[in-house]
C-alpha positions as CSV (number, residue, x, y, z in Angstrom):
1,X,15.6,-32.7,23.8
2,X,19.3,-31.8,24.2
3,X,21.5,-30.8,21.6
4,X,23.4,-33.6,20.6
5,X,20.3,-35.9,20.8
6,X,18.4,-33.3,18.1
7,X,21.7,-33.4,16.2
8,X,22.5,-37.1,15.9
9,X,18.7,-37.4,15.1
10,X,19.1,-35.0,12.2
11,X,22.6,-36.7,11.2
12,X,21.0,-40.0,11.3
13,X,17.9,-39.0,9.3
14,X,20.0,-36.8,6.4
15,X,21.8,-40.1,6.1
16,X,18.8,-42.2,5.5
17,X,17.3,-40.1,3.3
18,X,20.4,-39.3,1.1
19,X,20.7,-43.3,0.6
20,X,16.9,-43.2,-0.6
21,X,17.7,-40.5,-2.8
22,X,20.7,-41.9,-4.6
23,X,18.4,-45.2,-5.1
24,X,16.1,-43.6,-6.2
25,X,17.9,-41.4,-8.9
26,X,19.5,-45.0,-9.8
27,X,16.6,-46.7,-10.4
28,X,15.6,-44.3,-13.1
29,X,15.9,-45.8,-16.7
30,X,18.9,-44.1,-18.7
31,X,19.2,-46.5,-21.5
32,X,16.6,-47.1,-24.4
33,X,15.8,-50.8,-24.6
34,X,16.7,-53.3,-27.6
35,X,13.4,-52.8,-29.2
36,X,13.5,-49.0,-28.8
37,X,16.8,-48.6,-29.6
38,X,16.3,-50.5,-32.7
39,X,13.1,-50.1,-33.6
40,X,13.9,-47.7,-36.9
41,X,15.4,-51.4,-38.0
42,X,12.4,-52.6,-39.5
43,X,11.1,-56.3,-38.8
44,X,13.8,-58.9,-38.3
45,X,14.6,-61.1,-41.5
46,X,13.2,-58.0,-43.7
47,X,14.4,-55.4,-45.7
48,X,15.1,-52.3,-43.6
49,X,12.9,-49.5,-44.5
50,X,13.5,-46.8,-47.2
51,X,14.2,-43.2,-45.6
């Protein structure tokens, strides 16, 4: 295998895999969900709880 073809191959590759990675560390959950974030709330239509 010449050099450019081992190259390319490599430059090709580090592409792929750098667009996998980003999607990946996207697809990660940063935000709590409405019940989570809420949760400390209490039932809906209620009284909030005492600390």
């Amino acid at each position: 295998m010449s050099n450019t073809t081992s190259t390319e191959a490599r430059r090709k590759r580090h592409h792929q895999k750098a667009g996998q990675r980003r999607k990946k560390a996207q697809s990660k959950r940063s935000t709590l969900t409405s019940v989570e974030l809420f949760a400390g709330f209490g039932e809906p239509g209620k009284p909030a709880p005492k600390k």
